[in-house]
C-alpha positions, 0 to 999 in steps of 0.5 A: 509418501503423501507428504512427500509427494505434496511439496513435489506437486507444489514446486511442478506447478510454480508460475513462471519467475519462481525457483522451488528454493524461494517458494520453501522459503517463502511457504514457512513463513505463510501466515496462519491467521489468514488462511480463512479470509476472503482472497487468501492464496499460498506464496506459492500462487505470487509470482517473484515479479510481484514480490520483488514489486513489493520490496522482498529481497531487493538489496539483493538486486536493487536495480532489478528491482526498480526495473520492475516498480516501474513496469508495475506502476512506479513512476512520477505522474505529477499529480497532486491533491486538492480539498474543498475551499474553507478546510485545512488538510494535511499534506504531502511533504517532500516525499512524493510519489515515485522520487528516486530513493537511490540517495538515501539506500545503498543501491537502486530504490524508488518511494512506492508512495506519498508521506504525509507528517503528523505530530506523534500519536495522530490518528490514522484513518482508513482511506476507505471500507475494508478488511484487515489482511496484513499486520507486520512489525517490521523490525528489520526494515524501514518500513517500521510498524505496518498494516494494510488493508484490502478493498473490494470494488464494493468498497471503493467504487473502484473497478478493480480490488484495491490495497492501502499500506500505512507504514512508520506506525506507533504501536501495533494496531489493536484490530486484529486479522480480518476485522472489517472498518469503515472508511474513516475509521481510526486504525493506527497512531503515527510516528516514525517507526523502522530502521533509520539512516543518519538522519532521524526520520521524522513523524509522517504515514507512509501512505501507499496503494496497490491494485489488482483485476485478480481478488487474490492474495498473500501474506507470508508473515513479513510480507504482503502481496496482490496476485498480479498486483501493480502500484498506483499513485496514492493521489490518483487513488482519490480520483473520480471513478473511470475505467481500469486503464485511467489509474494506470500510471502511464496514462495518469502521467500523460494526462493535461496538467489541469487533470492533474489536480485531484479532488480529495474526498476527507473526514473532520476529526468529529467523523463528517465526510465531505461530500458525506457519501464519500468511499475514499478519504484522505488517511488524516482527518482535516479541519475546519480553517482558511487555507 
């Protein structure tokens, strides 16, 4: 009777937004290995607007779906990034922040994030402090091999819990499930993982930023997910810290074009931060060089 009784006590107490058959089948595929790590909830606890927002299900409502990225941050702010005189960065390619997708997807689609291109095998670095909480192969999807780590406001500076998505990895990362790294750590090797359209995708991280008031979260197994999680411009993410409401994307897009121009903290390859107290760094090491 008791076991009974539980999944009935489960489905009475659904947020708003989530049918009893989505939450079955999302709860069979929660993740085991992070039951005991800081923040972890059931699917149970995200509502099906934050799922949507982070790409679950999506073909089946494609244009649902980018109504909601949208209202959950997914807009073009015009930033861009800016690194101190004498190194050399990688950067942004075509890819940027928020461009329509519609063209390469059958259906609706937005990119909720920026690509940087890097020869196959470059190290990827964490864009800040933090713990490992996804992992996923992702052999169904574009989004090829991934990991994905959460930051505290410790962490970061930030005033509110943040996560960093790093996406067309190599391998599998070797870290395992709630190990801590440091930012700048070398957390992956890139290359041009996940399913591909006509043309061959070339070797670039997909780099993206997700953020919440609320410390919790979820992994079902193939997916990861903030409780009431937005997205924020992955440049704006490098940006001095102010109060929550400056990192929201509406507020980002109508800033002066001169506050646009984001100084980005970065790491050289010998592990030398710039400035040396630096929280977020680029997920690339830079060099030494003239611009």
């Amino acid at each position: 009777m008791k076991r009974l009784l539980l999944p009935l006590l489960a489905v009475l107490a659904l947020p708003n937004g989530v049918n009893a058959e989505q939450i079955m089948s999302i709860k069979s595929q929660e993740c085991e290995e992070c039951k005991y790590l800081e923040g972890f909830v059931s699917p149970e606890n995200i509502s099906e607007e934050v799922f949507k927002m982070v790409g679950k299900n999506n073909k089946l409502n494609s244009k649902e779906a980018v109504a909601i990225q949208k209202r959950r941050g997914v807009i073009i702010t015009g930033t861009y990034p800016s690194f101190k005189k004498g190194f050399k960065c990688p950067l942004i390619d075509s890819e940027k922040w928020a461009i329509s997708y519609s063209h390469k997807r059958k259906g609706h689609a937005l990119h909720k994030g920026i690509d940087i291109p890097q020869p196959k095998g470059t190290p990827v670095l964490a864009a800040a402090s933090g713990i490992v909480v996804g992992k996923f192969l992702n052999t169904e999807n574009r989004k090829g091999i991934e990991i994905v780590l959460r930051h505290s406001p410790e962490d970061t500076g930030l005033p509110f819990f943040t996560y960093t998505q790093y996406t067309h990895l190599l391998e599998m990362p070797s870290i395992p499930l709630g190990q801590f790294v440091n930012a700048g750590d070398k957390i992956a090797r890139i290359w041009n993982t996940g399913k591909m359209g006509k043309k061959v995708r070339r070797s670039a991280v997909h780099f993206a930023v997700m953020f919440s008031n609320n410390p919790n979260w979820t992994n079902t197994g193939y997916i990861f997910a903030p409780q009431n999680g937005y997205f924020m411009d992955p440049v704006y993410f490098f940006n001095k810290v102010s109060s929550s409401e400056s990192y929201n994307s509406e507020n980002i897009r109508t800033l002066p074009k001169k506050d646009k121009k984001i100084k980005v903290a970065f790491q050289l390859s010998n592990g030398e931060k710039y400035p040396f107290n630096a929280k977020r760094v680029w997920p690339f090491a830079c060099e030494r060089g003239v611009l």
